[in-house]
C-alpha positions as CSV (number, residue, x, y, z in Angstrom):
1,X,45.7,-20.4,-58.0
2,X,46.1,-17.5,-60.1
3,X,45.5,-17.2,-63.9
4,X,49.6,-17.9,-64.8
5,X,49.9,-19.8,-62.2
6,X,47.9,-22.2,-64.3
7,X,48.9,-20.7,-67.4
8,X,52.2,-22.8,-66.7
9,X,50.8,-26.2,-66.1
10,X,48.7,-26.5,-69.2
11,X,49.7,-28.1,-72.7
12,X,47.5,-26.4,-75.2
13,X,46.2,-29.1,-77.5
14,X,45.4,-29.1,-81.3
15,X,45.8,-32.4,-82.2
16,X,42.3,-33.8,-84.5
17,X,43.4,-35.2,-88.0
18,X,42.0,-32.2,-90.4
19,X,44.0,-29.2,-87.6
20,X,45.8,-27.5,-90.9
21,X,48.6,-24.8,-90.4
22,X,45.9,-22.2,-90.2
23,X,44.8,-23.7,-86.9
24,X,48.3,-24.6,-86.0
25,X,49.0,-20.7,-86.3
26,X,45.9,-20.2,-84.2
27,X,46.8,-22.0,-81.5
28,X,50.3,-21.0,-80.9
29,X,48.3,-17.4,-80.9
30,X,46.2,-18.6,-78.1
31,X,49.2,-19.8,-76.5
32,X,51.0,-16.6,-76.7
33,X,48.0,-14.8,-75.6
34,X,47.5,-16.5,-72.0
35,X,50.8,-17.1,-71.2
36,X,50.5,-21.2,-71.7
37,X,53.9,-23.1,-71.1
38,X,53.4,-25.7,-73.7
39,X,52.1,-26.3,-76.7
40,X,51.4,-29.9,-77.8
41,X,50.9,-30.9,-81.6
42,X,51.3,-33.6,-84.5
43,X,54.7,-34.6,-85.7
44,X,54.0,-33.0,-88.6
45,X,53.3,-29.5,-86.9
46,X,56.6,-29.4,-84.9
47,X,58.0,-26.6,-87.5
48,X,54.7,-24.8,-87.6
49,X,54.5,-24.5,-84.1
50,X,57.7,-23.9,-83.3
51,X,58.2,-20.7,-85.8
52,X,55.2,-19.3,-84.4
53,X,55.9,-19.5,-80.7
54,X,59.9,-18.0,-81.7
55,X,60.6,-15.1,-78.9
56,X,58.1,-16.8,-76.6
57,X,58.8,-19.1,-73.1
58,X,56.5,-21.6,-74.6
59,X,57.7,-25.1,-75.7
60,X,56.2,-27.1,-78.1
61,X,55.6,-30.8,-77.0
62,X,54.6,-33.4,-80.2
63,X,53.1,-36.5,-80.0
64,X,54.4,-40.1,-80.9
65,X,53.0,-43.0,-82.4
66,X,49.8,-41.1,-81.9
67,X,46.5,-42.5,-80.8
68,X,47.0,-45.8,-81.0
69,X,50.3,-46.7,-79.9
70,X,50.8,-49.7,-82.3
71,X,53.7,-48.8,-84.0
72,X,56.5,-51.0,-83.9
73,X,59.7,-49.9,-81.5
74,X,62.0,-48.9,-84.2
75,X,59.7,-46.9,-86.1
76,X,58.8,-45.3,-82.3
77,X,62.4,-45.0,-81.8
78,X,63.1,-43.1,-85.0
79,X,60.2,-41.2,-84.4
80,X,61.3,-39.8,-81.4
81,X,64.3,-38.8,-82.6
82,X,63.3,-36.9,-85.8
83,X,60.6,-34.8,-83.7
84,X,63.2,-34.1,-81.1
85,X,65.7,-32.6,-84.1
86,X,62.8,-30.7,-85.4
87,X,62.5,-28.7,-82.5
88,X,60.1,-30.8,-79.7
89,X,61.1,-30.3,-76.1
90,X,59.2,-33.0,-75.1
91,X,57.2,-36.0,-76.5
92,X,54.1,-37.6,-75.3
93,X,54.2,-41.5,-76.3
94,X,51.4,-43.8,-76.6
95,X,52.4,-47.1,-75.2
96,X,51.6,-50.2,-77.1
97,X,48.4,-51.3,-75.2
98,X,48.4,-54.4,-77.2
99,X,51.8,-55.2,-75.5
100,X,51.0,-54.8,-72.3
101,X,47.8,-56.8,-72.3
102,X,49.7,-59.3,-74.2
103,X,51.8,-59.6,-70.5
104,X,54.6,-58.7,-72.6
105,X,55.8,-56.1,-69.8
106,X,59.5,-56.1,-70.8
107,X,58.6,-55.6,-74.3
108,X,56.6,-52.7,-73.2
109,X,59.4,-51.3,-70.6
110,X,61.8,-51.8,-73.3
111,X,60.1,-49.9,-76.1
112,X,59.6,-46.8,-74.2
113,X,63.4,-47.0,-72.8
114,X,64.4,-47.0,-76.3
115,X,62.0,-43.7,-77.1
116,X,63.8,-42.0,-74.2
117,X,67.2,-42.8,-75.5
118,X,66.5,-41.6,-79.2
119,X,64.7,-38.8,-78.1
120,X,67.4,-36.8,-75.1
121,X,64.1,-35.1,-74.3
122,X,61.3,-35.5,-71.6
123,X,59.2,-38.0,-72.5
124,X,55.3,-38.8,-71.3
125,X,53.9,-42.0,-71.8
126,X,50.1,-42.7,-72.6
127,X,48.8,-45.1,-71.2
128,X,45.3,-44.7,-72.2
129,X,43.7,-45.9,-69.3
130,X,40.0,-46.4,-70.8
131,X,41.4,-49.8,-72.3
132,X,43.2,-50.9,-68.8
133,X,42.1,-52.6,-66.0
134,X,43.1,-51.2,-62.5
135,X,46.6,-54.0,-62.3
136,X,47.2,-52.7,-65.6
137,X,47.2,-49.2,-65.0
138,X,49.2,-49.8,-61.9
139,X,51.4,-52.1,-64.2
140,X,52.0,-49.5,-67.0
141,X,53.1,-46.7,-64.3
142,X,55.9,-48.8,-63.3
143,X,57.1,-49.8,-66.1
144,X,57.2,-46.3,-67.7
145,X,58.4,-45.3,-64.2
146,X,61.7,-48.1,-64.7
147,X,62.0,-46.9,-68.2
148,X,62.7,-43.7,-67.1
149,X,60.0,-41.7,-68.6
150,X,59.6,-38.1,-67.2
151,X,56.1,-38.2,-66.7
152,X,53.0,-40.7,-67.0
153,X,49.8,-39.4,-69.0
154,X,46.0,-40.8,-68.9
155,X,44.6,-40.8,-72.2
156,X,44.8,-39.7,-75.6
157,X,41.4,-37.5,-75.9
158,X,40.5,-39.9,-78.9
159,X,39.7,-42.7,-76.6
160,X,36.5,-43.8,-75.4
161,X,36.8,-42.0,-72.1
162,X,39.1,-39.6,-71.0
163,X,41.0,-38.2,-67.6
164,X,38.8,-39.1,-64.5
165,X,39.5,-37.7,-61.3
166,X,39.8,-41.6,-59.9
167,X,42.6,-42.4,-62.3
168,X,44.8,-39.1,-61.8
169,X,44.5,-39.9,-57.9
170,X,45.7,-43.9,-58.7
171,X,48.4,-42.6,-61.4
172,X,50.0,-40.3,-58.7
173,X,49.7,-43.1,-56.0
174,X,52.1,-45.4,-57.6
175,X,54.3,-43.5,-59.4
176,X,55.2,-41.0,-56.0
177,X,55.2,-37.7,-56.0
178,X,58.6,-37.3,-58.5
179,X,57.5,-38.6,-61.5
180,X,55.1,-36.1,-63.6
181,X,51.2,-37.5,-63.9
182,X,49.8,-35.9,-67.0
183,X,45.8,-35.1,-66.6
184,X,44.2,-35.5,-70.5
185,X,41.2,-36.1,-72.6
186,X,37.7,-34.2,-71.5
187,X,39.4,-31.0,-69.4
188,X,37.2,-28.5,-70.3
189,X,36.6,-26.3,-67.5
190,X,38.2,-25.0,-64.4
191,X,36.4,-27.1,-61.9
192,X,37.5,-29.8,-64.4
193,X,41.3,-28.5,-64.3
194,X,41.1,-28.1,-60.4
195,X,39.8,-31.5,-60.1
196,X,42.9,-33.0,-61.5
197,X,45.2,-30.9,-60.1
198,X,43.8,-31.8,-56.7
199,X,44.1,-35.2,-57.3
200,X,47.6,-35.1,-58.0
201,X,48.3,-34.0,-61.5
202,X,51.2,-31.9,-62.3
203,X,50.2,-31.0,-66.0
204,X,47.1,-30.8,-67.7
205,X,46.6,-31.8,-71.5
206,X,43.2,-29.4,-73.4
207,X,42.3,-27.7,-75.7
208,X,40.4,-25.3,-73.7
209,X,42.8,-23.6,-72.3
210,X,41.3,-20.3,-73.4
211,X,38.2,-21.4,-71.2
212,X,39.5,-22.7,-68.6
213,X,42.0,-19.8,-67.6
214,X,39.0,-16.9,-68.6
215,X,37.2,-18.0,-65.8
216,X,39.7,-16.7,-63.3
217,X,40.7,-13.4,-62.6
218,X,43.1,-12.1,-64.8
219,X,45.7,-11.4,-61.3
């Protein structure tokens, strides 16, 4: 795989709570410098972002309901569709763990199906897969899969575990080879990046992308 190559499957990441506008503007730099495809930020940031990646290919992705998940539908709903009018191509959702441990699986299915609608834009879902047993990871992929969600995603990065190469290879196995699985949370490195992608992941979510692409050749 060659430097763009990857380049193009990456969502560059600033997403920790004090990230200001100075390393809003930083990032969209470092996207523009390596040729990443996305650029994934805080609700907040969508304007930011967006001004500073004008002229570029890259698209800026927010995030929703971000780490935890627990807001209620309507206030995800909304959500959705004030970052997709600020200028978000896509949104990456955390679902309401709560929910689904609760066995409330059409309330789950339901809430993200109403994300989708207000939002007209791709939308990932997070499952966060540190807090789910295996039947509930499986479970959460098909429901986001019937909701109609554009991809599946692992983690948040603010968890208390991140991507493993064990859950990218289970995400990709029940969703089928369509749906988008979303590698995120402790991708670091290229052998970390290759891992993933070799297990089935069709995106990965860092915020070392400048890392993980220097250590290819630049053709």
């Amino acid at each position: 795989m060659t430097r763009r190559e990857l380049a193009l499957l990456l969502d560059h990441s600033v997403l920790k709570p004090d990230a200001d506008l100075t390393a809003v503007r930083t990032g969209a730099a470092l996207v523009r410098e390596w040729g990443v495809r996305f650029y994934c930020v805080q609700p907040w940031a969508i304007g930011p972002a967006v001004d500073a990646l004008r002229g570029s290919a890259a698209r800026v992705v927010a995030v929703l309901s971000f780490p935890h998940g627990c807001d209620a539908a309507a206030v995800k709903a909304e959500a959705a569709r004030a970052a997709a009018a600020a200028g978000a191509a896509e949104l990456d959702m955390v679902m309401n763990v709560g929910l689904l441990k609760s066995g409330e699986a059409d309330r789950v299915r339901d809430e993200i199906a109403a994300v989708i609608r207000a939002a007209r834009v791709p939308v990932k879902v997070i499952l966060e897969t540190c807090l789910l047993t295996r039947e509930e990871k499986i479970l959460a992929c098909r429901l986001a899969r019937d909701a109609g969600a554009a991809f599946v995603k692992t983690s948040t990065g603010f968890g208390s575990a991140g991507a493993t190469v064990e859950d990218v290879r289970l995400l990709r196995e029940t969703v089928g080879p369509t749906l988008g699985v979303k590698a995120a949370g402790g991708i670091r490195t290229l052998q970390d990046a290759l891992a993933m992608l070799e297990a089935g992941a069709s995106r990965l979510g860092t915020s070392a992308s400048d890392a993980i692409l220097g250590a290819l050749p630049a053709t």
